[in-house]
C-alpha positions as CSV (number, residue, x, y, z in Angstrom):
1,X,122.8,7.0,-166.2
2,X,122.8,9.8,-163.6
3,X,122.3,13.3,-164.6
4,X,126.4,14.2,-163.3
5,X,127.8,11.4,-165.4
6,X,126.7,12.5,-168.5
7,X,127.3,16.8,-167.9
8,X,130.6,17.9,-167.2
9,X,130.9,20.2,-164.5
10,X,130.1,23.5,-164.3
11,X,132.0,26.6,-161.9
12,X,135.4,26.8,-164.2
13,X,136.8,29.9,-165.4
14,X,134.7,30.8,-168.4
15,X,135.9,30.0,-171.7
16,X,138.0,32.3,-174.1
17,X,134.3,33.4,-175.6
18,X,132.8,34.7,-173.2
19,X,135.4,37.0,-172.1
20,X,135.4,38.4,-176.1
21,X,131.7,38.9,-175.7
22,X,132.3,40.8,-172.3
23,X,134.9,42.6,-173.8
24,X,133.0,43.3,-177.2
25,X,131.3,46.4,-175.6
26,X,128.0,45.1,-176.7
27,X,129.3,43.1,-179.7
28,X,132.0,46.1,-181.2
29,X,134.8,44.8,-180.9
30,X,137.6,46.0,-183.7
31,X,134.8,44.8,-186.2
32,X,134.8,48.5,-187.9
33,X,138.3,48.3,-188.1
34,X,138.7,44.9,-189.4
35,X,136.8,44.8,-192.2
36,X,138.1,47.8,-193.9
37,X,141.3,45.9,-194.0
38,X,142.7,45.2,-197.3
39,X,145.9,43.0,-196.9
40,X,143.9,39.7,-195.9
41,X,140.3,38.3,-196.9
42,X,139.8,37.0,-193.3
43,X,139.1,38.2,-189.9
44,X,141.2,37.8,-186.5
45,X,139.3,35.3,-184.1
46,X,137.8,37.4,-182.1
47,X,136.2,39.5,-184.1
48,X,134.9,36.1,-185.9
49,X,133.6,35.5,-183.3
50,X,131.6,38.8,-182.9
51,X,130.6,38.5,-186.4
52,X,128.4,35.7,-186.2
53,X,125.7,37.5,-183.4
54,X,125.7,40.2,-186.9
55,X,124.3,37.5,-188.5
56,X,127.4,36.0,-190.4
57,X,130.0,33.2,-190.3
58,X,133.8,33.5,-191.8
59,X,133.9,30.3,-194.2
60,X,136.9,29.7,-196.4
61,X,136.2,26.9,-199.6
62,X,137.8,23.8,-198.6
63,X,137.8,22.3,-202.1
64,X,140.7,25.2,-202.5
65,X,142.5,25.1,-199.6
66,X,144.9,22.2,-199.9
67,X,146.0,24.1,-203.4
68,X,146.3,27.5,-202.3
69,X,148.2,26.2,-198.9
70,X,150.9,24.7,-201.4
71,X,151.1,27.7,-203.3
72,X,151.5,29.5,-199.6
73,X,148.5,31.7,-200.1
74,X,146.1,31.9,-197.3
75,X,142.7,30.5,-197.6
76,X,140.0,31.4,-199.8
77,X,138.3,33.1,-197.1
78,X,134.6,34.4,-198.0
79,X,131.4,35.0,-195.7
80,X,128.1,33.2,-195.4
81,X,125.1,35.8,-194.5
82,X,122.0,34.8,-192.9
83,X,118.5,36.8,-192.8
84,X,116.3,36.9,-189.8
85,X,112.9,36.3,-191.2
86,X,110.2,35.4,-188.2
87,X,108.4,32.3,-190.0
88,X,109.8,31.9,-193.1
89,X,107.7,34.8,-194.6
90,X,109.5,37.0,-197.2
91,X,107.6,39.5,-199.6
92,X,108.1,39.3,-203.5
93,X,110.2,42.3,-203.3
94,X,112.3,40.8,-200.8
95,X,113.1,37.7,-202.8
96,X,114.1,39.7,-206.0
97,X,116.7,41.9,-203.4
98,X,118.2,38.4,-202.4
99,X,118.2,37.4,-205.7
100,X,120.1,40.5,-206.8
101,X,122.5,40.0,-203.6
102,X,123.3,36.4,-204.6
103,X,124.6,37.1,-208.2
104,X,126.3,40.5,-207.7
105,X,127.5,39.8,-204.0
106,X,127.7,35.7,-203.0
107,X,128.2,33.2,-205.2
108,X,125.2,33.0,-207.1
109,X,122.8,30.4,-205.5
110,X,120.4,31.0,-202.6
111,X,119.7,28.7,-199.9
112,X,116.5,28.1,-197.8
113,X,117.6,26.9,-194.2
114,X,116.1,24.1,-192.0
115,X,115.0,27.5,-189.8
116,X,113.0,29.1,-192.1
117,X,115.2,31.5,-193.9
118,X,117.7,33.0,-196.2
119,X,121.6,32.1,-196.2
120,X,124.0,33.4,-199.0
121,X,127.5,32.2,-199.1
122,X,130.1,33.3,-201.4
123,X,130.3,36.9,-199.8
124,X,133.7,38.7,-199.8
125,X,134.8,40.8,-197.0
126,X,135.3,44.1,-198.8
127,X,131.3,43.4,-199.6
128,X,130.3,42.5,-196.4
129,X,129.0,46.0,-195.5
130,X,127.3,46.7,-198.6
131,X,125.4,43.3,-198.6
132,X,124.3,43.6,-195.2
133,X,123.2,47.5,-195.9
134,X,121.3,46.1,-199.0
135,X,119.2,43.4,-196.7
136,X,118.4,46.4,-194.6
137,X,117.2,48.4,-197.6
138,X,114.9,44.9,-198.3
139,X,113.4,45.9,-194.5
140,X,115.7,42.1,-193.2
141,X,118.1,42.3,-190.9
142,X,120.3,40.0,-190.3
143,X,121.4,40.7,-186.7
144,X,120.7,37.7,-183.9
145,X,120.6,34.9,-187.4
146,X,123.7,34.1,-185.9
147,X,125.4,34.0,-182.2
148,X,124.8,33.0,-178.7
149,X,120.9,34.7,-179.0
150,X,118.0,33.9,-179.5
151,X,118.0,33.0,-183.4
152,X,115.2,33.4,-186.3
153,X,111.7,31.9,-184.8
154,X,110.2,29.3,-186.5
155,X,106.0,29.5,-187.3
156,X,104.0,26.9,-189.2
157,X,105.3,27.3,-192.7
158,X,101.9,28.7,-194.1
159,X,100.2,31.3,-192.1
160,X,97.2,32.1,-194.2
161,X,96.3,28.3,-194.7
162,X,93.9,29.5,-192.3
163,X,93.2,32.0,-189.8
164,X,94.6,29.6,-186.8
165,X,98.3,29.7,-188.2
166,X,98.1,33.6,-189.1
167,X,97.5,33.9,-186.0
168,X,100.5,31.7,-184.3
169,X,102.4,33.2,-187.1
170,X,101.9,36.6,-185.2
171,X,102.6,35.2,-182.3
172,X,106.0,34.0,-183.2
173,X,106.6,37.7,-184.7
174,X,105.9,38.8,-180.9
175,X,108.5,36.6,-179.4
176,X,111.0,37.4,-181.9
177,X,110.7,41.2,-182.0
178,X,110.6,40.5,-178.1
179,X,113.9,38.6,-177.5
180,X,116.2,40.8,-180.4
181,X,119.1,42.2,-178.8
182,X,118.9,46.2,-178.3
183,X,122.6,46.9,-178.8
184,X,123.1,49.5,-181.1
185,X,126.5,47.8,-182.8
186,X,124.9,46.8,-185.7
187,X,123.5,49.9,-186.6
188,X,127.0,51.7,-186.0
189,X,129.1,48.9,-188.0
190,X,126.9,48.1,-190.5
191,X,124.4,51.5,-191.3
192,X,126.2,54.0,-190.3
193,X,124.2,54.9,-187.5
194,X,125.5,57.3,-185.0
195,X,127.8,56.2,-182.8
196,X,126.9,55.9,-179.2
197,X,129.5,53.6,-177.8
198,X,130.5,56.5,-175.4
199,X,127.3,57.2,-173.6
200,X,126.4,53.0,-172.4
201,X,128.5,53.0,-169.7
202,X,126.1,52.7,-166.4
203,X,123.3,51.9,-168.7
204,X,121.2,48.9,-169.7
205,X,121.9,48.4,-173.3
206,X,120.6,44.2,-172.9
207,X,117.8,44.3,-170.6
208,X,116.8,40.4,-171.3
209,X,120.6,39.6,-172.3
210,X,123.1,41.3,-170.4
211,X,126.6,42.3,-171.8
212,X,127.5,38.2,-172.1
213,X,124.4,37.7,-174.0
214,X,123.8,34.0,-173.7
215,X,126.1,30.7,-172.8
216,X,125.0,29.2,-176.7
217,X,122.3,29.6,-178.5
218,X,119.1,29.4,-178.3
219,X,115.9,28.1,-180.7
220,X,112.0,28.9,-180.6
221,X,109.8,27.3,-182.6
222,X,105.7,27.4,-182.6
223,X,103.7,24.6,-184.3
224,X,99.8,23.8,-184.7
225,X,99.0,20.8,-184.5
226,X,98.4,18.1,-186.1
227,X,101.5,19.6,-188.4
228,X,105.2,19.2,-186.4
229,X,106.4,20.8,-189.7
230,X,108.9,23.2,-187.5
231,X,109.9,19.6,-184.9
232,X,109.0,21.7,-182.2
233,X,110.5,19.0,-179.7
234,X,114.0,19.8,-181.3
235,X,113.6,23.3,-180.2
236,X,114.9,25.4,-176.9
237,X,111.0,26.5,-176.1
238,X,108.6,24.9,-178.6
239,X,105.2,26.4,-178.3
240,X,102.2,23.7,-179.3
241,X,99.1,25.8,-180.7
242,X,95.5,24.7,-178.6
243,X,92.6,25.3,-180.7
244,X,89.1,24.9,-179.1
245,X,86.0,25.4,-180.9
246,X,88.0,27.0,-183.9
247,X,90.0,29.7,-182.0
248,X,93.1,29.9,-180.1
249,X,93.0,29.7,-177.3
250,X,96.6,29.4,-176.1
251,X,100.0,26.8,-176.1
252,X,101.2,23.7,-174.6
253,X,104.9,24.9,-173.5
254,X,107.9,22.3,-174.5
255,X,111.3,23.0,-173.2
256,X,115.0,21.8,-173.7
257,X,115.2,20.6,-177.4
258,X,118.4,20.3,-179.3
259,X,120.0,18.3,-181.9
260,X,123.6,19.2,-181.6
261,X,126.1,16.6,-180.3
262,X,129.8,15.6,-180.3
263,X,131.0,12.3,-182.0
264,X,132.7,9.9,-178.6
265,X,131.8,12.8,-176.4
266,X,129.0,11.3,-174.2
267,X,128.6,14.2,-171.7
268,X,126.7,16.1,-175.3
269,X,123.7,14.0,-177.0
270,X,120.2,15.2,-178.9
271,X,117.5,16.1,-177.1
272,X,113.9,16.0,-176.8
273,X,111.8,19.2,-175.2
274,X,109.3,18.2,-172.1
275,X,105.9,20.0,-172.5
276,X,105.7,21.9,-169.2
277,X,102.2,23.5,-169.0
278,X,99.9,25.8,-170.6
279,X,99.2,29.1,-171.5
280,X,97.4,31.8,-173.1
281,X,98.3,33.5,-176.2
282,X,99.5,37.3,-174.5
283,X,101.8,35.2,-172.4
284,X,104.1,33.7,-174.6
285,X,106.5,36.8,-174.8
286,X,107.1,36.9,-171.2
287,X,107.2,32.9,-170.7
288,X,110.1,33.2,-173.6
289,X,111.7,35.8,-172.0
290,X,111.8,34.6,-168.6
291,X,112.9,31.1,-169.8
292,X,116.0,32.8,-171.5
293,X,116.9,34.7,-168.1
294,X,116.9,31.5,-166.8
295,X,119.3,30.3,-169.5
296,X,120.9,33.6,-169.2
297,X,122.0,33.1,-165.2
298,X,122.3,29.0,-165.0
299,X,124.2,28.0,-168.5
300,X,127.1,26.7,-168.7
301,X,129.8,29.3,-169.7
302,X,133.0,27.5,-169.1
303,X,132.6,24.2,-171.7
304,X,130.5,25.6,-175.0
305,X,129.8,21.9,-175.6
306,X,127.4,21.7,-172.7
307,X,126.0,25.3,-172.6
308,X,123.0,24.5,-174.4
309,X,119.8,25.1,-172.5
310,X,119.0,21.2,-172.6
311,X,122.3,20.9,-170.2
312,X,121.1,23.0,-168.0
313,X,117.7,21.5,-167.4
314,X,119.0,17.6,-167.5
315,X,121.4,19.4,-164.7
316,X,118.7,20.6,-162.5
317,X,116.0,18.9,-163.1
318,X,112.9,20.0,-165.2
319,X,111.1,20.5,-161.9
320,X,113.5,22.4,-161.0
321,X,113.4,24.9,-163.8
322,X,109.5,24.9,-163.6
323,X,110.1,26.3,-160.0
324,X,112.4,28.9,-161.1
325,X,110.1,29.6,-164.2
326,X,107.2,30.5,-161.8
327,X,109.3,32.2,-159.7
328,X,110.2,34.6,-162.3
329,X,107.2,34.9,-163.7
330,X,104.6,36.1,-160.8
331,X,102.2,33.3,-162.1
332,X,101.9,29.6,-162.8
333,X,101.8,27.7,-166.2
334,X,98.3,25.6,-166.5
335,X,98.4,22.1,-166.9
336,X,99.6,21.1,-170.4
337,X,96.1,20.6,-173.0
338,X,95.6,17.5,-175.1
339,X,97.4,17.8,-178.2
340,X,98.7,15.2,-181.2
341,X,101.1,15.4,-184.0
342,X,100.9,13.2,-187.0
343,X,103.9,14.4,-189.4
344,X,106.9,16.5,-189.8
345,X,106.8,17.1,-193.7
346,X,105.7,19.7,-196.0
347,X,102.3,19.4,-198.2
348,X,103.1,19.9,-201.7
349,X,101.5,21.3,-204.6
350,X,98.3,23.4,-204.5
351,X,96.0,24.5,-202.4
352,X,93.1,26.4,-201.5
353,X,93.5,28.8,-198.1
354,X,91.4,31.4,-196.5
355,X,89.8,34.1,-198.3
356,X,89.8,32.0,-201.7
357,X,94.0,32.8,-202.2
358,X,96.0,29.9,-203.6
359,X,99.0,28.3,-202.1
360,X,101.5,26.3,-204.2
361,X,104.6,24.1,-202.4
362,X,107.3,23.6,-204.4
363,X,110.0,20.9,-203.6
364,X,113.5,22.8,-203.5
365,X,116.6,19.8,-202.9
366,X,118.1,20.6,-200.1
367,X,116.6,24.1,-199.9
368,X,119.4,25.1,-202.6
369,X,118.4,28.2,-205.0
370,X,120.0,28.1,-208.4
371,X,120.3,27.2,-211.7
372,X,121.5,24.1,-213.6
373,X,122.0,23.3,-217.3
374,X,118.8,22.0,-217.6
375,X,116.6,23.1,-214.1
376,X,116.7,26.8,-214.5
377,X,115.1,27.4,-211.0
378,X,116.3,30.3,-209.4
379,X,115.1,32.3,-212.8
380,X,111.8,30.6,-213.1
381,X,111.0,32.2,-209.4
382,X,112.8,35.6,-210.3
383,X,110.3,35.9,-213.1
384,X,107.4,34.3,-210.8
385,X,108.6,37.1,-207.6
386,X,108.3,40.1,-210.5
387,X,104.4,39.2,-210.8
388,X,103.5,37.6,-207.5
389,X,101.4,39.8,-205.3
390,X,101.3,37.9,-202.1
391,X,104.4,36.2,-200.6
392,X,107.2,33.9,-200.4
393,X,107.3,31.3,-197.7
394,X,110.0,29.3,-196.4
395,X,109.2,26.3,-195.4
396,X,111.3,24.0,-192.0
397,X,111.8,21.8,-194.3
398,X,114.2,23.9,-197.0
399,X,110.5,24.0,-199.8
400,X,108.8,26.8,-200.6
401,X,105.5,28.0,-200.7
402,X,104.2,30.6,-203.6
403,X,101.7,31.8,-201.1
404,X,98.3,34.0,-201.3
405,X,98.0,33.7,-204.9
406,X,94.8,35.4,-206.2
407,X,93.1,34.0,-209.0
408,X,94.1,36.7,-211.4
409,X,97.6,35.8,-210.7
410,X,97.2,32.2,-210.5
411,X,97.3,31.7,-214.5
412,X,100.3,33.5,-214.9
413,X,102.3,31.7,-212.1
414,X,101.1,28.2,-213.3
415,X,102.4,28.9,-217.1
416,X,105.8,30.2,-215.0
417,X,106.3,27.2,-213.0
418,X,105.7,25.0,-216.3
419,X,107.7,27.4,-218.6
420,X,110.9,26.8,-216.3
421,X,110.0,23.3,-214.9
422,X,109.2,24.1,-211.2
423,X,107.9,21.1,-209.4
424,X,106.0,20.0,-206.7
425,X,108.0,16.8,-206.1
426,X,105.3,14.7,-207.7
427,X,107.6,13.2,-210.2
428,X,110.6,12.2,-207.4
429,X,109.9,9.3,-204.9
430,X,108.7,10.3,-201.5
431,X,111.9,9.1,-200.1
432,X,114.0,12.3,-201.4
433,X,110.6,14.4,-201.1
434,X,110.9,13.7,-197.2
435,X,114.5,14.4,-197.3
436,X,116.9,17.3,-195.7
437,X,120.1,18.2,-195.8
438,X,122.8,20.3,-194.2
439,X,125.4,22.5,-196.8
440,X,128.4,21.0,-195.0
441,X,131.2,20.8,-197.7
442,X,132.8,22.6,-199.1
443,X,131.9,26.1,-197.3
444,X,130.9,24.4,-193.8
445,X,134.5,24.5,-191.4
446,X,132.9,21.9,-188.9
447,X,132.4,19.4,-192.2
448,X,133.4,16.1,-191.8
449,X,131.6,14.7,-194.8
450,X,129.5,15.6,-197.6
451,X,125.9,16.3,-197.3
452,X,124.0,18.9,-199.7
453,X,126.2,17.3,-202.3
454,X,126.2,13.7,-201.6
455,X,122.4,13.0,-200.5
456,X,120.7,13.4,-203.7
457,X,123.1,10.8,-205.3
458,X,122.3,8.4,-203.2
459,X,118.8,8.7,-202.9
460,X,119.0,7.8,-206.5
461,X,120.7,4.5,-206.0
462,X,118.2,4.3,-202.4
463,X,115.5,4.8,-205.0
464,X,116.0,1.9,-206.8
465,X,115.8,0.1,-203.6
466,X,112.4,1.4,-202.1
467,X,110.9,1.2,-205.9
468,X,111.8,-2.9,-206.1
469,X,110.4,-3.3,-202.6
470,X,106.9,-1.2,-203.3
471,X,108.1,1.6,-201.3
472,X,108.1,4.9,-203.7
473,X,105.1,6.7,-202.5
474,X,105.7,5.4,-199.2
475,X,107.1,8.7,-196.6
476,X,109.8,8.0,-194.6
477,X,112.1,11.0,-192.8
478,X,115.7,10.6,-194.4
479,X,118.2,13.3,-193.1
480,X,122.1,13.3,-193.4
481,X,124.4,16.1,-192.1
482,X,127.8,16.7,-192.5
483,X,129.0,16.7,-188.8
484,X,127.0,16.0,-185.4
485,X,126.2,19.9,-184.7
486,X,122.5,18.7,-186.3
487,X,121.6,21.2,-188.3
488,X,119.7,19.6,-190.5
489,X,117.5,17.9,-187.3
490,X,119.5,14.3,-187.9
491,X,118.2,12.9,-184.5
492,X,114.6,13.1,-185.6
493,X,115.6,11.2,-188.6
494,X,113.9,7.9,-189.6
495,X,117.1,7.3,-191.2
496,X,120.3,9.6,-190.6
497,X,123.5,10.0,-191.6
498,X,125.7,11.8,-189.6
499,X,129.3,12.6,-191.3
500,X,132.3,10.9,-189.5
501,X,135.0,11.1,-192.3
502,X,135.1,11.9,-196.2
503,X,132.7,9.6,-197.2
504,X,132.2,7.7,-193.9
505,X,128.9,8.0,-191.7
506,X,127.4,6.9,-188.6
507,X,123.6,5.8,-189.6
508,X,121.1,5.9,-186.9
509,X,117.5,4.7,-187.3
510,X,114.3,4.7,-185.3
511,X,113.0,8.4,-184.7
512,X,109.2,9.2,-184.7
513,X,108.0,10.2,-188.0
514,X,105.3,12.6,-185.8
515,X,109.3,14.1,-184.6
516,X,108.6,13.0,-180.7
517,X,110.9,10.2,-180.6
518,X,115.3,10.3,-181.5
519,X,117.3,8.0,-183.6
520,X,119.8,5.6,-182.2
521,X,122.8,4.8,-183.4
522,X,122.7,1.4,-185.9
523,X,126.1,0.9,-187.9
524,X,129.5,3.4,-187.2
525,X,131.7,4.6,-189.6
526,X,130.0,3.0,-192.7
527,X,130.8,4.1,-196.6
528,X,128.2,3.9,-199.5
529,X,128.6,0.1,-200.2
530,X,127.4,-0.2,-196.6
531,X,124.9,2.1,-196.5
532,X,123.1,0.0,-199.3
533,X,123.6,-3.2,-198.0
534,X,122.1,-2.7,-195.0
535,X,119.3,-0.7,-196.0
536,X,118.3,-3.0,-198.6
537,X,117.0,-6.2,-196.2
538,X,115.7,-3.4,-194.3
539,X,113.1,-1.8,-196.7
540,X,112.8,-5.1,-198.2
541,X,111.5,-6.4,-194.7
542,X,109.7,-3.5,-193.7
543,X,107.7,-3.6,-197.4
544,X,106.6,-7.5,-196.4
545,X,105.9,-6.8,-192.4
546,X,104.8,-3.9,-191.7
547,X,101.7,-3.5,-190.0
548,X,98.8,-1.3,-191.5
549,X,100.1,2.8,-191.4
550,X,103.2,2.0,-189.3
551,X,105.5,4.3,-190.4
552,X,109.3,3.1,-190.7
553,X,110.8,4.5,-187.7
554,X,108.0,2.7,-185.4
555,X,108.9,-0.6,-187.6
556,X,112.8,-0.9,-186.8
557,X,112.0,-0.8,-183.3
558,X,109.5,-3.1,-183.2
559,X,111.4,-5.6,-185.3
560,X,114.6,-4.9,-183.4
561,X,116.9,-3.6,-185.4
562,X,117.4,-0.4,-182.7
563,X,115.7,0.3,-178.9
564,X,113.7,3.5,-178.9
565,X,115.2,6.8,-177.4
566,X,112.5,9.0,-175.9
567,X,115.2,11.0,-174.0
568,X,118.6,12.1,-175.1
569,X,120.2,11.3,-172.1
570,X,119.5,7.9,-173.3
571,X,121.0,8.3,-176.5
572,X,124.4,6.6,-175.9
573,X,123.3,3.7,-174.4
């Protein structure tokens, strides 16, 4: 199908956002105002809208608002926070402060994104200030988590596993601190920093961004191979580590990744990045910041459902935007270096890195911090984070790793994890240990189903499944998500769920375990009952006929249940 079929035009007037965003005076608005306001918990839209580039969405909990709209109060508006953390790495003292936050601020659980960082939920608006001045205290920020930015960069989850990925890791650092915005707003609104709103005019507050900032979004991720543990083909720019002779000796470039898509909306699909060329480490900050100029000037800013970048390149062409990349840059991107990727997933348990530190990756369901009546997690790694010397790190896949342990401290933190029961995943099939999630209901507005709190149940009755057919330790990529926005990377699925309706999903099957290949679509609208009948036969004929090491996804193609999708713009057909 042609390119013009599937984007809808651009050259409209631009949409209602983008003149709030020009008219924000670098992302103001009344926000000051607003949230000193006591008679309602909310915020107007516009200033909603501004909120999220501060690094925080307006949520209300839907499990309350058919209730409180009978008893004609408004909704039981509260505030989700997310933390810019480069990589997933966060120091023990910066866990306890989040810790701290969650219970005397949000509603008592933390939660460890499929980007590599913190979210809290639960926050009320008279606390929004104090929260966010607290995270700044920790040496966070949470400006650019959110918004039509650049957001949080993803790094391979373990940077001292050797010296290779703390090197990428610093990388990835570079590009973020590179492409922050440079408005002063959130110091004013938030810190109390002087206000300079007065003196900007005539000057160039957003050299990258401009005072419209971006037409959506935008996502960087850097992985070394053979580990796609950050599905660097889902991001905006992926950068693919190239190591010769142990050193680094620069990236493969992939651009025009995204998951995000609209159900019966054809003109929006997933995408896969297209690895462009190749270059050397001290170049990656300007190739990032170029390619977001480019984003900057040629996105779509009159229909936010095709402003991604990946709209823009399947618009133009990707030789095209390589032209205008050159162009830009002065210099030319090398030919692309001989890479491969062999899995998505996390490597639990322990493990021995540079310099003789330990590493230990815990399994965290659905990245979710707290505790139960009988898992008491979130204390067991309080008490862990109040002796732990090295640092937290968040893995793309919502674990996390107790990282740079030194011997010393390594007794201590294995009585810890098996005083409170921390585990590794060991004990749970690899089915749910390959699993993700999005939070979806009830704080998530664009929820059509559940997802954090539906998946682990039926893993359990999937389970039962996969054991009879001799499939427990066997991996296979399982991801549901609570609407099509794909935040939990649904498209790179094996299996997916992707919420239609209370308790209705569309399932799609087929994606690359390795994360270079998309789902497609299998059975619409389908409940529970369906979900188990027609996975059963499945994993009972993949068990009996699959070949040696083929990995689900590969299987279901090969045995026809679905036709593989290499591009997105494929996706519907």
């Amino acid at each position: 199908m042609a390119n013009d079929q599937l984007v809808k035009p651009i050259g409209g007037p631009p949409s209602e956002v983008e003149h709030i965003k020009r008219e924000s005076q670098y992302l103001r608005g009344a926000l000051t105002e607003t949230i000193r306001n006591p008679i309602t918990g909310g915020l107007p839209e516009d200033d909603n809208r501004l909120l999220k580039f501060h690094g925080s969405y307006m949520q209300d909990d839907r499990d309350l608002r058919n209730e409180r709209e009978k008893q004609k109060l408004e909704p039981a508006y509260q505030f989700m926070i997310r933390v810019v953390l480069p990589g997933g790495v966060a120091k023990p003292e910066q866990w306890l402060a989040m810790d701290s936050l969650a219970h005397s601020h949000g509603n008592g659980t933390l939660r460890l994104t499929t980007r590599q960082t913190f979210q809290m939920h639960g926050i009320l608006k008279w606390n929004l200030k104090s929260t966010l001045q607290n995270i700044n205290n920790a040496l966070m920020t949470t400006l650019a988590a959110c918004g039509d930015v650049n957001r949080n960069v993803m790094s391979c989850s373990n940077p001292d596993q050797s010296d290779i990925h703390s090197e990428v890791h610093q990388w990835a650092r570079t590009v973020n601190d590179h492409l922050a915005p440079r408005t002063p707003a959130y110091h004013e609104i938030w810190l109390d920093g002087e206000k300079v709103i007065d003196g900007l005019e005539n000057k160039e507050v957003e050299p990258i961004y401009g005072p419209v900032y971006l037409p959506r979004k935008f996502k960087i991720g850097f992985a070394v191979p053979p580990e796609n543990d950050v599905d660097v083909f889902s991001q905006d720019i992926g950068y693919i580590a190239v190591v010769e002779n142990g050193k680094l000796i620069g990236f493969n470039v992939s651009v025009g990744g995204g998951m995000g898509m609209t159900h019966g909306d054809t003109a929006t699909y997933p995408q896969l990045g297209k690895v462009i060329g190749f270059c050397t480490p001290d170049k990656v900050a300007d190739v990032a910041e170029k390619t977001v100029t480019i984003q900057r000037d040629y996105g779509n800013r009159s229909v936010r459902k095709n402003a991604r970048f990946k709209y823009t390149i399947d618009r133009h062409g990707i030789e095209w935007f390589v032209e205008e990349l050159h162009k830009r840059l002065g210099w030319e991107l090398e030919p692309v270096r001989e890479y491969k990727f062999t899995y998505t997933g996390d490597r639990y348990g322990w493990v021995k890195g540079k310099n003789g530190k330990w590493h230990l990756t815990l399994y965290i369901q659905s990245g979710r911090i707290q505790d139960t009546e009988d898992y008491k997690l979130m204390t067991g790694l309080r008490e862990i984070a109040k002796v732990h010397t090295g640092e937290f790190r968040l893995t793309a896949n919502q674990n996390l790793i107790i990282a740079n342990i030194t011997s010393h401290k390594k007794r201590k933190i294995t009585e810890l994890v098996e005083q409170y029961g921390l585990t590794d995943g060991t004990q749970h099939s690899a089915l749910r240990r390959s699993s993700l999630s999005c939070v979806s209901l009830p704080t998530c507005g664009l929820a059509m189903a559940e997802a954090e709190r539906y998946l682990p149940s039926l893993i359990d009755k999937l389970d039962v499944i996969v054991d009879k057919a001799g499939l427990r330790e066997k991996e296979i990529n399982i991801r549901m998500t609570g609407c099509p926005n794909g935040c939990a990377r649904p498209a790179l699925g094996e299996i997916a769920f992707i919420g239609k309706s209370p308790g209705k999903y569309n399932m799609y099957m087929g994606a690359g375990f390795a994360g270079d290949r998309l789902s497609k679509l299998y059975r619409e609208n389908i409940d529970e009952n369906e979900i188990i009948s027609t996975l059963e036969p499945i994993f009972q004929a993949y068990a009996k006929e699959r070949q040696p090491e083929e990995h689900f996804g590969d299987y279901v193609i090969r045995a026809g249940y679905v036709k593989a999708v290499q591009c997105g713009m494929d996706f519907h057909d």
